[in-house]
VOGUKE-731043 format. One line per field, with one value per residue (C-alpha): residue number from 1; x, y, z. Coordinates in Angstrom, 3 decimals. Layout:
REM VOGUKE-731043
k: (NUM ...)
xx: (X ...)
yy: (Y ...)
zz: (Z ...)
//
This chain:
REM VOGUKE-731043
k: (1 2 3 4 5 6 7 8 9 10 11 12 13 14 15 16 17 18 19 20 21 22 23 24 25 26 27 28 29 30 31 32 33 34 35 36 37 38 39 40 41 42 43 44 45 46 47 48 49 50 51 52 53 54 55 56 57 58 59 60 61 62 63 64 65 66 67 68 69 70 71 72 73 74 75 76 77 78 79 80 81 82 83 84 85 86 87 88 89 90 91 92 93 94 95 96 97 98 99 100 101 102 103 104 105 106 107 108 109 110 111 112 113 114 115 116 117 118 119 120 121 122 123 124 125 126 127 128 129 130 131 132 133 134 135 136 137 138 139 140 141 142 143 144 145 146 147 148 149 150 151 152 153 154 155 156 157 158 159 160 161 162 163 164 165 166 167 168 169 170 171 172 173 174 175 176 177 178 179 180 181 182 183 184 185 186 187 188 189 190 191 192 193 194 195 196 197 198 199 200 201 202 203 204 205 206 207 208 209 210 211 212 213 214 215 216 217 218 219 220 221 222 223 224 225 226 227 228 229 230 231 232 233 234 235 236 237 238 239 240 241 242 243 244 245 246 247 248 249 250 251 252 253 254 255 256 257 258 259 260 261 262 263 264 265 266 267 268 269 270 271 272 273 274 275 276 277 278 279 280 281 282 283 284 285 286 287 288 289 290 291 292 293 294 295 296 297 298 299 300 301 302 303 304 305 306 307 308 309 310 311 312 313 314 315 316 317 318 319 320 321 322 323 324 325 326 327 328 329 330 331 332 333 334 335 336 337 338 339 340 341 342 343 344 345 346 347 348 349 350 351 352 353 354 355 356 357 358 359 360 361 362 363 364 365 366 367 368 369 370 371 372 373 374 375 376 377 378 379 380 381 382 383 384 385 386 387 388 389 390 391 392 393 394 395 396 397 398 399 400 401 402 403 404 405 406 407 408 409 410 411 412 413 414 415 416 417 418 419 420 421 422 423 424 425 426 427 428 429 430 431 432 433 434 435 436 437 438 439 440 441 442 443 444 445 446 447 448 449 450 451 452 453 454 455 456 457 458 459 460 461 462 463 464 465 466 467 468 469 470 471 472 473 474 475 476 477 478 479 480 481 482 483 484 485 486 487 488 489 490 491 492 493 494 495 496 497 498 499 500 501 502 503 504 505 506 507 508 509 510 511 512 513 514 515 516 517 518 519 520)
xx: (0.081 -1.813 -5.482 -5.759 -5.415 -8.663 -10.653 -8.777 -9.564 -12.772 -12.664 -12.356 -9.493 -12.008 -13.218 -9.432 -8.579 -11.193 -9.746 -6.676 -7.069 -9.041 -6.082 -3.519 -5.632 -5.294 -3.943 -1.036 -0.875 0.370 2.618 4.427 4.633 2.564 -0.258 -1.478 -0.068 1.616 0.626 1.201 0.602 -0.948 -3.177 -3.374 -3.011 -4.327 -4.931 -8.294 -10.364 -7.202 -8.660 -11.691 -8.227 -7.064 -6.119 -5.661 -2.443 1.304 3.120 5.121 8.990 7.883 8.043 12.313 13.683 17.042 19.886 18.272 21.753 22.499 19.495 19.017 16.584 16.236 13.722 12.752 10.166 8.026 4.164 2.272 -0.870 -3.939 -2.643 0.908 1.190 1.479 1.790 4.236 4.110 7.681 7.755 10.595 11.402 13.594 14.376 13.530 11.435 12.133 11.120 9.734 10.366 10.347 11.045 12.770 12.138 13.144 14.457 18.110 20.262 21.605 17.994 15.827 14.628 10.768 10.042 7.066 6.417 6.030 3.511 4.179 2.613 4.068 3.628 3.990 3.632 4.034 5.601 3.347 2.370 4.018 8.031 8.290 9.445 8.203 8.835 8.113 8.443 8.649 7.052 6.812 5.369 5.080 2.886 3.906 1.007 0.844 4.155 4.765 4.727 7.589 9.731 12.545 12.766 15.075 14.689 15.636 14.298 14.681 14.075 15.690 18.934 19.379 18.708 19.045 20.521 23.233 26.115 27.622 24.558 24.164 24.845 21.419 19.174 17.173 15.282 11.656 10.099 6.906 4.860 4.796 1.425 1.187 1.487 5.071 6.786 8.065 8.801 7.529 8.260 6.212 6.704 5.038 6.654 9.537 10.173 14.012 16.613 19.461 17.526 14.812 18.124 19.402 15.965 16.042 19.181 18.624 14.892 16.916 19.059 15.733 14.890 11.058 8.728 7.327 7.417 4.380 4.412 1.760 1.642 3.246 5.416 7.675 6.584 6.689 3.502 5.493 2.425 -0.003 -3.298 -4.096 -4.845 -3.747 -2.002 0.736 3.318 5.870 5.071 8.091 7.384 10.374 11.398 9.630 12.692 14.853 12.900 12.511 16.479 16.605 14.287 15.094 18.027 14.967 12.448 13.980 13.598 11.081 7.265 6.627 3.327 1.583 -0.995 -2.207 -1.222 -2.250 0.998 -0.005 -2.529 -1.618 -4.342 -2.973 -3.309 -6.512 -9.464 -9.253 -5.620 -4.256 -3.272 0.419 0.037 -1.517 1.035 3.927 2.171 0.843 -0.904 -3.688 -6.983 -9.201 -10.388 -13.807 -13.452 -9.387 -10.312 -11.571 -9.373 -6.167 -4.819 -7.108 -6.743 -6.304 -4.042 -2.887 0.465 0.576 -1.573 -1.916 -4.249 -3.302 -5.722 -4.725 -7.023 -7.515 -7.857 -8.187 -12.138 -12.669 -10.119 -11.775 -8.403 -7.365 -10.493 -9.637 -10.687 -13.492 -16.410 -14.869 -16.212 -19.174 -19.059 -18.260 -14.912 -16.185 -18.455 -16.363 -13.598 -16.245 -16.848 -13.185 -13.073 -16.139 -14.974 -10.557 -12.585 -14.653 -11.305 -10.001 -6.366 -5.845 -4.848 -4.188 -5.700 -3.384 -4.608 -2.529 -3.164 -1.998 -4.162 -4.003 -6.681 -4.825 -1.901 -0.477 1.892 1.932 1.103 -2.006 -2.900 -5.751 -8.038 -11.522 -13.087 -10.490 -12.547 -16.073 -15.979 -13.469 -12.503 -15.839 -14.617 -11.296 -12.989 -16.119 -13.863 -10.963 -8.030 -4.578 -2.433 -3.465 0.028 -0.669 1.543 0.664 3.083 6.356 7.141 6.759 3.667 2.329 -1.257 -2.164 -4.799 -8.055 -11.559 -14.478 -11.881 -10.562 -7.236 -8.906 -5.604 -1.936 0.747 3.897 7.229 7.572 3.566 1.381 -2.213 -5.342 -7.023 -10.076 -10.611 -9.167 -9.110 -6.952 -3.601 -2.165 1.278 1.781 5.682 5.515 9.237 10.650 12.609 11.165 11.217 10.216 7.514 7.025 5.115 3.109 4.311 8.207 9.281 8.772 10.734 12.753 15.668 14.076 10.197 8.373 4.644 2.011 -1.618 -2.491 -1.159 -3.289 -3.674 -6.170 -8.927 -9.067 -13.261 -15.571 -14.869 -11.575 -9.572 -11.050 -9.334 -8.913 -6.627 -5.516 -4.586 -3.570 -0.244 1.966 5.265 6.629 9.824 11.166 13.700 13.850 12.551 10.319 8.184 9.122 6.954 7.637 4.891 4.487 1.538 0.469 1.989 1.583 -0.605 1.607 -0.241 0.013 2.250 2.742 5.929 6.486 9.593 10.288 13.806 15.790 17.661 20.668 19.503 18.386 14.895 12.725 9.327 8.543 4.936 3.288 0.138 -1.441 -4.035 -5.332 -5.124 -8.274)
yy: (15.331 17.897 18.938 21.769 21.415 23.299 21.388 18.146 18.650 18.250 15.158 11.158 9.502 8.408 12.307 12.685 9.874 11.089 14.595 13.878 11.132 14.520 16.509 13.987 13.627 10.831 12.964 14.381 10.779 9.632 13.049 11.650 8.099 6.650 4.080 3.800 0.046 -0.665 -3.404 -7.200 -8.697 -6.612 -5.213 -3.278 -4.967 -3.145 -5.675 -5.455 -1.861 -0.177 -1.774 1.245 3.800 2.451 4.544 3.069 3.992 2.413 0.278 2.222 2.664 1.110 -2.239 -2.868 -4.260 -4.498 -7.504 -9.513 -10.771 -7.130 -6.930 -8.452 -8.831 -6.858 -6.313 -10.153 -10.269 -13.033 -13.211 -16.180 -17.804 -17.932 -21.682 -20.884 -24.940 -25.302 -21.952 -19.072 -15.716 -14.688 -11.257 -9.186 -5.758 -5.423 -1.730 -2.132 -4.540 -8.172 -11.051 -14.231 -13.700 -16.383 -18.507 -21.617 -23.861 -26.711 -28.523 -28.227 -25.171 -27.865 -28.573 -26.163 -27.749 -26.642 -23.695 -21.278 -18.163 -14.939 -12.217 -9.030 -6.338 -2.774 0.603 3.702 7.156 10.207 13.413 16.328 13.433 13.941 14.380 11.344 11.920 9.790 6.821 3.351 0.530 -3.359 -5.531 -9.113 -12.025 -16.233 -17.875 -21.108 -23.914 -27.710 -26.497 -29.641 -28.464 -27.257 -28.107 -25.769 -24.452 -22.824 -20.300 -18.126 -15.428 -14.904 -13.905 -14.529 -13.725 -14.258 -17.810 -18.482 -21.824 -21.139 -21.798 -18.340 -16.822 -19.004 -16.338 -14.568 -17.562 -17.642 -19.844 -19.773 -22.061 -23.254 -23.355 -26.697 -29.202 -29.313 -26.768 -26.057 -23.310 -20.574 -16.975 -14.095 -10.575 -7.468 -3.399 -0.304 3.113 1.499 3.685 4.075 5.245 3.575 3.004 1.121 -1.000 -1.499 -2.776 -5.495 -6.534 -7.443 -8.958 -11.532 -12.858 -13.679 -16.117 -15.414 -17.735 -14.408 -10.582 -8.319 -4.522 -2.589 -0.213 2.927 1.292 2.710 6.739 6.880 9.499 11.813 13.803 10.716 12.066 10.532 13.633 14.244 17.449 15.679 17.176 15.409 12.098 10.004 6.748 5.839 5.533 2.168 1.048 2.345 0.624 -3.020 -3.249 -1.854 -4.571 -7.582 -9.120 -9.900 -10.370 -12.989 -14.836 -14.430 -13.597 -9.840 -9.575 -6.120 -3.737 -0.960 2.650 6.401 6.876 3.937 5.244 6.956 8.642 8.463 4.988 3.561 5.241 3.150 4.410 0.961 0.718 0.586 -1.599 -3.886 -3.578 -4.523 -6.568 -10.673 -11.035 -13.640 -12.715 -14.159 -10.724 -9.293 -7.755 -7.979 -5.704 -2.574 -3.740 -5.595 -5.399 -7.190 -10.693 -13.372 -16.842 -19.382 -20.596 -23.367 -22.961 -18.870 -17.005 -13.517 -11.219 -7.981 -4.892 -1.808 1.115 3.526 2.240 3.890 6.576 9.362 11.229 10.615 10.130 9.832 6.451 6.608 4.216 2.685 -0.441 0.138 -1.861 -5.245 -5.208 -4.815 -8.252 -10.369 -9.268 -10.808 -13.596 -14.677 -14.040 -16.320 -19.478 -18.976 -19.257 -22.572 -24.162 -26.306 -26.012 -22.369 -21.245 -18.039 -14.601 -11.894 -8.845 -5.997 -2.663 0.368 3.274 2.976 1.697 2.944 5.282 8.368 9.923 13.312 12.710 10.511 9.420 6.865 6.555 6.760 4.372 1.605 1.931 2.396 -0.609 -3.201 -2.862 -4.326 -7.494 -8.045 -8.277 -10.344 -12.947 -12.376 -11.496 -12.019 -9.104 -6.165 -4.813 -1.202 1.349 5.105 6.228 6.056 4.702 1.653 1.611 -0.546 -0.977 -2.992 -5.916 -3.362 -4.453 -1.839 1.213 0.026 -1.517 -4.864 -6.302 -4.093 -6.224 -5.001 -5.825 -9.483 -9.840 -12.498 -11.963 -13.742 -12.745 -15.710 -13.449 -10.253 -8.507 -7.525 -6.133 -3.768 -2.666 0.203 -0.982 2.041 2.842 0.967 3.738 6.865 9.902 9.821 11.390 12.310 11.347 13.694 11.742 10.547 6.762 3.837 0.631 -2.254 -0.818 2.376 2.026 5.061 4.594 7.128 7.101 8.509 10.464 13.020 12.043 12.360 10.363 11.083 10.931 12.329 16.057 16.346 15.407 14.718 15.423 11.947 11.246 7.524 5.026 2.138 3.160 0.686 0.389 4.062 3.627 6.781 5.512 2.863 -1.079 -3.712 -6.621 -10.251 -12.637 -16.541 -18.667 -21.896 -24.165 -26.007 -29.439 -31.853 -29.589 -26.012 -23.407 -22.075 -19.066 -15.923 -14.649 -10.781 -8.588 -5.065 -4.842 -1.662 -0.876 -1.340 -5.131 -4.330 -5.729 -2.681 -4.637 -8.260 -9.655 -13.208 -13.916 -17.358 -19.814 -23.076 -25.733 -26.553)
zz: (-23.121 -24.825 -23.111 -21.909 -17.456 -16.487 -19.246 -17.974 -14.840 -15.556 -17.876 -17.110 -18.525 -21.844 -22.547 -22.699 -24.542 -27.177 -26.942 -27.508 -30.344 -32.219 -31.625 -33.097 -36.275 -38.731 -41.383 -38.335 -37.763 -41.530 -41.593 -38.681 -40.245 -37.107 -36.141 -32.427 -31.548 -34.789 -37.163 -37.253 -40.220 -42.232 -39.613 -36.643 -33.102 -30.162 -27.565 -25.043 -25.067 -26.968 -30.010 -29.932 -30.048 -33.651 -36.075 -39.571 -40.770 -42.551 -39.733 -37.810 -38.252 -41.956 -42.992 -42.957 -40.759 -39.656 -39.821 -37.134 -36.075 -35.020 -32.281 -29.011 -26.786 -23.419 -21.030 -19.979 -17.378 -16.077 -14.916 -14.083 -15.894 -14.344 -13.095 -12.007 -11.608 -15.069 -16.957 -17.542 -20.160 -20.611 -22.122 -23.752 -26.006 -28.962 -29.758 -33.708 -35.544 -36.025 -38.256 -37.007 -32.818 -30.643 -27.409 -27.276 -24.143 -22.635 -19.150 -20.135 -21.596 -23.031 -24.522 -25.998 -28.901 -27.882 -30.436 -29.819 -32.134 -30.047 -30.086 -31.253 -29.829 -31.034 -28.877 -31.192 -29.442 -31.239 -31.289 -29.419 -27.124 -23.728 -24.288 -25.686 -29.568 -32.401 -30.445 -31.313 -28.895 -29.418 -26.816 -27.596 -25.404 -25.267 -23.358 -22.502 -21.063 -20.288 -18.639 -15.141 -11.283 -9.407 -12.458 -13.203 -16.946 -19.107 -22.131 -24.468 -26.706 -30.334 -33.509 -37.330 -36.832 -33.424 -32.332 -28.313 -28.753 -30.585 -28.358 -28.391 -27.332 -23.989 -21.863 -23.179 -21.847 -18.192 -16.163 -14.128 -12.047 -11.742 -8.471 -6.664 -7.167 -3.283 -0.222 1.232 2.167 0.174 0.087 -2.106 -1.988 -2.641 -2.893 -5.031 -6.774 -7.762 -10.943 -12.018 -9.957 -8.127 -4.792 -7.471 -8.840 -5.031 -4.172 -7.256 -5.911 -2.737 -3.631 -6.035 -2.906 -0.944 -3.704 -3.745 -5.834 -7.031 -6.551 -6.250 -7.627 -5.924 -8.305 -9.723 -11.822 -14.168 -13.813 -17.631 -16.443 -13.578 -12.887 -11.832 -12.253 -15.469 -17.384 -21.320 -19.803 -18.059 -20.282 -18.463 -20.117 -21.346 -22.457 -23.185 -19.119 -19.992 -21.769 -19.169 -16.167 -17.975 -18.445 -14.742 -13.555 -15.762 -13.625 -11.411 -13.525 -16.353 -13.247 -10.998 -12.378 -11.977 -11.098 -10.962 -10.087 -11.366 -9.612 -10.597 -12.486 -14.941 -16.675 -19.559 -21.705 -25.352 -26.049 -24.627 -23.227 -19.985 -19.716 -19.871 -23.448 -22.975 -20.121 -22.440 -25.060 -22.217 -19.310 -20.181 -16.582 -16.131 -17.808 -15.385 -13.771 -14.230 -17.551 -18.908 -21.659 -18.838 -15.958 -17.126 -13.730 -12.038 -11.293 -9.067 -8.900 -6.628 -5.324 -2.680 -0.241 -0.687 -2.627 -4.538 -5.648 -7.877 -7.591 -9.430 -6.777 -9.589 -10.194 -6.770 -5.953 -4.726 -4.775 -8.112 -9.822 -13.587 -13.307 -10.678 -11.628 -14.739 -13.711 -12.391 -9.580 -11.068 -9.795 -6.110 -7.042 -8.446 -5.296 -3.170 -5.343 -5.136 -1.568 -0.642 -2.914 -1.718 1.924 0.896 -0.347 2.035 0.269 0.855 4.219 3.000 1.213 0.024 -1.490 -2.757 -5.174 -5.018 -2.849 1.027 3.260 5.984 6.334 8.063 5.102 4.739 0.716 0.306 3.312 3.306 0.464 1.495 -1.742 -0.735 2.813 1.215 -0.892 0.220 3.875 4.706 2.499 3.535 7.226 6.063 4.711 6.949 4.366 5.919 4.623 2.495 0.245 -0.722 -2.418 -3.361 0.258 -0.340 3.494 4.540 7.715 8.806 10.860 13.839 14.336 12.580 12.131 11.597 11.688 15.233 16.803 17.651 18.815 18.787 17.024 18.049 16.252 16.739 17.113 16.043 14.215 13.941 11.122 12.209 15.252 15.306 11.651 9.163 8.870 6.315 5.226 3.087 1.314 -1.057 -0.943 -3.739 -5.381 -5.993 -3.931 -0.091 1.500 5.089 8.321 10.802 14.105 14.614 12.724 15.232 13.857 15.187 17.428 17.486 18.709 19.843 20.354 20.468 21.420 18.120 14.836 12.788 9.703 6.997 4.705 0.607 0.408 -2.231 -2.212 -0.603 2.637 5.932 9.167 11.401 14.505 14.318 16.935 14.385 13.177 14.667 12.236 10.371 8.457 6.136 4.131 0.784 1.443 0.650 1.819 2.502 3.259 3.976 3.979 5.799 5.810 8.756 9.687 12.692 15.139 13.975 13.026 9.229 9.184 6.968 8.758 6.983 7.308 6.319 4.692 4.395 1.361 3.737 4.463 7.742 9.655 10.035 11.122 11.610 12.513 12.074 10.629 11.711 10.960 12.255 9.808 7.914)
//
């Protein structure tokens, strides 16, 4: 994206920000007709730490806007509130400027007579930066509250001009539905390095006919950044593979809330110093992380009886360290924090964790991430998480029973874990769409298991790659899938279940395992 790759090898994602916002000068800025996050209203909107990035300047694209009649909206995707019980942000893109946007709402198609303005939140990137083009890019988001319990909505987006509820745009509106007031069973589903491609679109499709409450993205989203290491150099940089991967995903995601992590390949120097500013610009997720300015991605909320927590593995790659530090520890506090009160809840059976970088793997590519070991392994087996959803690989592994860096129990296909007693277990589900990498030993999955005493492997830690022979890689699958998980809360004596499945792109059962709990 424009600094030079021996200085940016050398410089954190802010240095580069700064570099490259001196580069791109204001006076280059007007030339090219540009603002960094476009203006609303007479001023410039740059939501959370992208707000230190502004550059005064005329709105981008101008001020005229097209026959609002003659755009519609694309993109829809769903995340949950901080209280998915009884709120929803429904988020969408319009590929030019429109007056007066909105959402209409309401427990009927039929019915939608609930109005609510939309935010705007314009994405400009300009020429020089990346391969991108004078670009500018249209987000907009609603965030609905007060919303009932396990009640099934309808909606549609809008804007003057183009009005949902007129009957012959019905076929534009979608539906969500909120989580229940009480524990029962459902199903979510969860992968990471999706990006576009038609494995990515296969993956959508088969994730819609599980019918999950929700679907986790560990990560590696889009690839607008190919390169991944968060430098201003990555002249590969196409942010317009955003547009391309929100119409990809949106048969999905109008439906089901999206909710995502944070991965190397989605930070993206030019618009924040944090890397984050476009992920700002497209992503509502709940703001009740450490700091949602510094660490959007970082959050936590509760469905039924299961808790999900959201990390940022950037803040301690030691890999990819672009990132490394940026929060200086407060993310690693508040993890425990949220750990030690989901444990005191008597309602929550369950802790799910997922973020992109490995605690444990065997790829060929990234291996295990030594900072994910340093500073939250130690957690997840002081307050016994369940299941641990990474990314970063792009195979789908998956660990025995570990505690303290050892197989405390093996959990063969069709196993059953005790997190109480035993430890944790973690599943890297990093196939999603893009390219595949490799393994060291031979693939051991259902129909075809081959065990071995131990694969070699390596650890990403401070300085480079260490050299470690590993006896926990249970499940290795090379080929495109994702995560399923169906979650059942104890009743009359039964233990409470998480029962997880690795699905092929083919529809096949790769890897199955239980994960159980006494009731509380």
């Amino acid at each position: 994206m424009g600094v030079p790759e021996p200085l940016a090898g050398r410089m954190s994602m802010a240095e580069q920000h700064e570099y490259l916002r001196a580069r791109f000068s204001r006076r280059t800025m007007i030339r090219g007709g540009a603002v960094t996050l476009g203006a609303v209203a007479g001023g410039v909107f740059v939501p959370g730490a992208t707000a230190r990035a502004a550059t005064p300047g005329r709105r981008p694209g101008g001020t005229d806007t097209v026959d609002g009649a003659l755009v519609a909206p694309f993109g829809r995707h769903l995340a949950y509130g901080g209280d998915p019980r009884t709120e929803m942000t429904v988020s969408w893109q319009v590929p030019v400027a429109v007056k007066k946007p909105f959402i209409r709402v309401g427990a009927h198609p039929w019915d939608l007579s609930h109005r609510i303005d939309a935010e705007p939140r314009p994405l400009h990137t300009p020429a020089g930066v990346g391969a991108s083009g004078d670009h500018t890019q249209y987000y907009l988001h609603a965030r609905l509250t007060r919303l009932k319990p396990g009640r099934t909505y309808y909606y549609g987006v809008g804007h003057a001009g183009f009005d949902p509820a007129e009957p012959h745009l019905a076929g534009t509106l979608g539906t969500f539905t909120t989580a229940p007031a009480r524990s029962e069973p459902f199903t979510f589903t969860a992968f990471g390095d999706q990006g576009v491609s038609y494995h990515g679109l296969a993956n959508d499709a088969l994730i819609l006919a599980q019918n999950p409450a929700f679907h986790l993205h560990a990560g590696d989203i889009a690839y607008g950044d190919p390169a991944g290491q968060g430098k201003t150099s990555d002249t590969g940089f196409d942010s317009r593979v955003w547009d391309q991967f929100l119409h990809q995903t949106e048969s999905v995601a109008k439906q089901i809330p999206w909710m995502v992590s944070y991965g190397n390949h989605d930070m993206e120097a030019w618009y924040s110093p944090n890397g984050y500013g476009g992920e700002q610009a497209r992503w509502q997720l709940p703001d009740n992380g450490p700091d949602a300015d510094n660490l959007p991605g970082v959050y936590t909320f509760v469905h039924g009886n299961t808790a999900v927590i959201s990390l940022d593995a950037n803040d301690i790659s030691f890999e990819i360290p672009a990132n490394l530090g940026i929060s200086g520890g407060t993310q690693t506090r508040w993890l425990e924090r949220q750990l030690k009160k989901y444990r005191a809840e008597k309602d929550i059976d369950f802790v799910v964790v997922f973020f992109h970088h490995c605690a444990y793997c065997t790829s060929t590519a990234h291996a295990s991430e030594g900072g994910v070991r340093d500073e939250w392994v130690p957690l997840f087996e002081k307050y016994t998480v369940d299941l641990v959803i990474n990314g970063h690989n792009h195979v789908y592994e998956r660990t025995d029973v570990v505690k303290g860096g050892e197989v405390t129990r093996e959990l063969p296909i069709g196993g059953t874990a005790y997190p109480e007693t035993d430890g944790v277990v973690y599943v890297t589900a990093g196939a999603a769409g893009k390219s595949l990498y490799a393994f060291s030993a031979e693939q051991s999955y259902e129909g075809h298991e081959k065990d071995v005493e131990s694969v070699s492997s390596f650890v990403c830690v401070d300085g480079g790659r260490q050299s470690e022979d590993v006896a926990w890689s249970r499940v290795r699958y090379l080929d495109y899938s994702f995560l399923r998980v169906d979650v059942t809360p104890a009743s009359r004596g039964r233990l409470a279940t998480l029962k997880v499945r690795g699905i092929a792109e083919t529809g096949e059962t790769v890897d199955h395992f239980t994960v159980a709990r006494r009731a509380r």
